[in-house]
C-alpha positions as CSV (number, residue, x, y, z in Angstrom):
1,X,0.0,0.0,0.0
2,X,1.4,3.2,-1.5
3,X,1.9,6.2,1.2
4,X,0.9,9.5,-0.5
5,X,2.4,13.0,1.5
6,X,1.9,16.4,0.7
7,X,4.5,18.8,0.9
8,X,4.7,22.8,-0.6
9,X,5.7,22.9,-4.1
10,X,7.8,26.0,-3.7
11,X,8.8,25.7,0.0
12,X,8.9,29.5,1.9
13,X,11.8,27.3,4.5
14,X,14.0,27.1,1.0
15,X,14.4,23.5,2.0
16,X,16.4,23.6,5.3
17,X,13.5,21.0,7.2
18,X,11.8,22.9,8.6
19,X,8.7,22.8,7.0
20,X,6.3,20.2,8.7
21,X,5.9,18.0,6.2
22,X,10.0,16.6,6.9
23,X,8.8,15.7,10.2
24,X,6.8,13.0,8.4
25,X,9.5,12.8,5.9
26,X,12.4,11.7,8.6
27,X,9.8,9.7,10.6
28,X,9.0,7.3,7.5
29,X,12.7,7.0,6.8
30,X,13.2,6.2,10.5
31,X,10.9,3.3,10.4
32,X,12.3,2.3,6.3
33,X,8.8,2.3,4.7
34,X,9.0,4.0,0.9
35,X,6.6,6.7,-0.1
36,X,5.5,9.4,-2.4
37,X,5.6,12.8,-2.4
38,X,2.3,14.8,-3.9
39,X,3.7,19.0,-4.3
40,X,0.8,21.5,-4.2
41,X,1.1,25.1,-4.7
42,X,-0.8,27.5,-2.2
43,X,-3.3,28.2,-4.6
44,X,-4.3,24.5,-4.8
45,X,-3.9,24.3,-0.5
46,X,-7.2,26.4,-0.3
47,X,-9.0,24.4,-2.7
48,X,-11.8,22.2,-2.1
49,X,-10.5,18.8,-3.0
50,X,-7.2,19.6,-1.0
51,X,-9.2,20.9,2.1
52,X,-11.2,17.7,2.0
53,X,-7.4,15.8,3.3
54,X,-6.3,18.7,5.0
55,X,-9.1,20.9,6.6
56,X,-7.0,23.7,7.3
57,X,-5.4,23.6,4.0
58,X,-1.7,23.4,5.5
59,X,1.7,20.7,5.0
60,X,1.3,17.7,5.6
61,X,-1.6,15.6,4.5
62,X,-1.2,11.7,4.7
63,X,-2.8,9.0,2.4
64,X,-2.4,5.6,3.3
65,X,-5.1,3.1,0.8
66,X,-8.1,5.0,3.0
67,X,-6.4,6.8,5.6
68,X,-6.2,10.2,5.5
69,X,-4.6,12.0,7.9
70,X,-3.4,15.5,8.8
71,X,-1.5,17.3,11.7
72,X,2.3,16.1,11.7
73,X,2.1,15.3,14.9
74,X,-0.6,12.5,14.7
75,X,1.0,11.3,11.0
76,X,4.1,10.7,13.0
77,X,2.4,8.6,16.0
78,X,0.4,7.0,13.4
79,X,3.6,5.8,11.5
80,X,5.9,4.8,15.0
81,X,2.8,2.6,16.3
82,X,2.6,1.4,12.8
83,X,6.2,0.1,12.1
84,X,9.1,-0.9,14.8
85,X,12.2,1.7,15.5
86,X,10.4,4.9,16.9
87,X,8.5,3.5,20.4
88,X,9.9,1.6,23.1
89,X,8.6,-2.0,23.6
90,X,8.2,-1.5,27.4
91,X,4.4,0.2,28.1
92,X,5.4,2.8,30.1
93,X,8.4,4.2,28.4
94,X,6.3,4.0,25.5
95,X,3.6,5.9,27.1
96,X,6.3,8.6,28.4
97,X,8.1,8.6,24.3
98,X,4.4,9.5,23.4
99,X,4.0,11.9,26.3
100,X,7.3,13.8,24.7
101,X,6.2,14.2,21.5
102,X,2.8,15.8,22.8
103,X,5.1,18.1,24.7
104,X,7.3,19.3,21.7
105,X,4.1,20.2,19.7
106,X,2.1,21.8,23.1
107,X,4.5,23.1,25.0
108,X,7.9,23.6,23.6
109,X,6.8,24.6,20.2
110,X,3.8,27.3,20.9
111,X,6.8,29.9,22.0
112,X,9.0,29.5,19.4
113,X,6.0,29.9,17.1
114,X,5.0,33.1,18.4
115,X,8.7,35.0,18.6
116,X,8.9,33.8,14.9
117,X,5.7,35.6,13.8
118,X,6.1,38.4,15.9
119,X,10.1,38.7,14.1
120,X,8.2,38.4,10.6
121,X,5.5,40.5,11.1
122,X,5.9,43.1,14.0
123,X,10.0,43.3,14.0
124,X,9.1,47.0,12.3
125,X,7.0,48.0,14.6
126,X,8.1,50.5,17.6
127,X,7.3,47.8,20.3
128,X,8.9,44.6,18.7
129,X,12.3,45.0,20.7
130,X,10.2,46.1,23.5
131,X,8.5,43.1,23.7
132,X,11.4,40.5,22.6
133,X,12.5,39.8,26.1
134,X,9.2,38.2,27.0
135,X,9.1,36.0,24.1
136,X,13.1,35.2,24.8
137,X,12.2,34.1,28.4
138,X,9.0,32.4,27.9
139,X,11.3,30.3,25.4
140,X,14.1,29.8,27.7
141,X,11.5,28.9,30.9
142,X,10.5,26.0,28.3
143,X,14.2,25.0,27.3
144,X,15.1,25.3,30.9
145,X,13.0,22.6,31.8
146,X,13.7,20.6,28.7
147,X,17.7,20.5,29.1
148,X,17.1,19.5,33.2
149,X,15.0,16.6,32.0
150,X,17.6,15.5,29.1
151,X,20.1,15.6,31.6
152,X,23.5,14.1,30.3
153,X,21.2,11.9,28.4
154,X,21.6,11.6,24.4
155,X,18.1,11.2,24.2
156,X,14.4,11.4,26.1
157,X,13.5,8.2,26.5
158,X,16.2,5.4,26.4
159,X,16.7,5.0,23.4
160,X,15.8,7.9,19.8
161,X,12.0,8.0,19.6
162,X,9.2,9.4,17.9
163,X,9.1,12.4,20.7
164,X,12.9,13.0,20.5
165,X,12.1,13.4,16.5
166,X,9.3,15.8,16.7
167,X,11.3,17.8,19.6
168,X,14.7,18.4,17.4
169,X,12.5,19.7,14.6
170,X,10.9,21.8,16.8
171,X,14.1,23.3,18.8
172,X,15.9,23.9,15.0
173,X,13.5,26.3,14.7
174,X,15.6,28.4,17.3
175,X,19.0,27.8,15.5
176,X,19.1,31.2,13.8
177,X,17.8,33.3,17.3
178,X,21.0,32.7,19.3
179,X,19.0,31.2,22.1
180,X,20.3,27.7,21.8
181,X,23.6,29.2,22.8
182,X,22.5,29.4,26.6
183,X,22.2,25.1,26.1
184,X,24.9,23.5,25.4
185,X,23.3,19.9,25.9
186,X,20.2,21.2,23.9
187,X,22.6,21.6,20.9
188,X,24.1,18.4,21.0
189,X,20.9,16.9,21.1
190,X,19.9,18.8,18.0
191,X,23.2,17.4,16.0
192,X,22.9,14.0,17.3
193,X,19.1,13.8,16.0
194,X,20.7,15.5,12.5
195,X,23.3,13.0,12.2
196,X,20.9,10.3,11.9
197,X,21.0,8.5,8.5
198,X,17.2,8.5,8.2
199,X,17.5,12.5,9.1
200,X,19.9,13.0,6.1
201,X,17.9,11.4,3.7
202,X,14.9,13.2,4.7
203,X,16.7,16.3,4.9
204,X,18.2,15.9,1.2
205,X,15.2,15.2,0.0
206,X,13.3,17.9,1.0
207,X,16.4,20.4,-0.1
208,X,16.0,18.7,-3.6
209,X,12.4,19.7,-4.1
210,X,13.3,23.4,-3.3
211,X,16.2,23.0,-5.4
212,X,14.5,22.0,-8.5
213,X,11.4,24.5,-8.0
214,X,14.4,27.0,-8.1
215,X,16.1,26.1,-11.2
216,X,12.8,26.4,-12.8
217,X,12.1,29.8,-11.7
């Protein structure tokens, strides 16, 4: 059975992963299962047909014979309790890998969301610099907590799982705000998660699609 993901056809992250759809991307290569990749334009993501896979008309949508599923968070749980390599065996450290990827999307993420909108959208304005130190520290109270529970760990939960995946694509979102400076062990974490095979390929794949929607213009 074919798996069918979306991803943009003209991606505004210029391919560096961090467009949601690699978190799906990296997640299927984790577990080895082969898929395709289906590129819409924004024009087409408001579309009827399109919104009927993806009711908010964003990256990714999943199709799997007559699964479809949207929200990269609940792709990438529905692929690591699908196929072996991205939960623990044990119940409860399964139950606690699961518990990490909820937090990465709900907690971790939310933050780090709003400092990047408010850099895109109000870093013009006469309060944005005003108001940078309280997005800075609602970040850091979240990474504060995050590197204590890491500890001298290399990853969450015993062994890499689904909720270390989902948190090192949400903390590269940080890599160009200087804030990952402050966390040493938070960086490492980030390159050990990049030097994954299954990361490279995902990552090289998703450069390649920007790459080519470039050289066409």
């Amino acid at each position: 059975m074919t798996i069918t993901i979306t991803a943009f056809e003209s991606s505004p992250d210029r391919g560096q992963g961090l467009a949601r759809d690699f978190r799906v991307r990296w997640a299927l290569e984790e577990v080895g299962q082969p898929y395709e990749v289906r590129l819409v334009s924004f024009a087409e993501m408001k579309r009827p047909t399109y919104l009927a896979e993806q009711p908010f008309g964003q990256i990714p949508a999943y199709e799997e014979g007559d699964l479809i599923l949207f929200e990269s968070g609940a792709i990438v749980l529905h692929i690591a309790e699908r196929h072996p390599g991205l939960l623990p065996d044990d119940p409860d450290a399964r139950a606690r890998a699961i518990a990490w990827l909820f937090a990465a999307l709900n907690t971790v993420e939310p933050p780090i969301v709003e400092r990047t909108m408010a850099w895109l959208l109000e870093r013009e304005k006469n309060w944005y610099e005003a108001r940078l130190p309280l997005l800075d520290g609602n970040i850091r109270a979240r990474l504060d907590r995050l590197a204590a529970s890491l500890g001298d760990a290399d990853w969450l939960e015993g062994g890499f799982s689904a909720g270390d995946l989902m948190m090192v694509t949400v903390l590269r979102r940080l890599e160009s705000s200087g804030i990952l400076a402050d966390y040493p062990s938070l960086t490492a974490y980030i390159v050990r998660g990049e030097a994954r095979p299954a990361y490279q390929r995902a990552f090289a794949d998703q450069l390649a699609v920007f790459e080519k929607s470039r050289a066409q213009g």
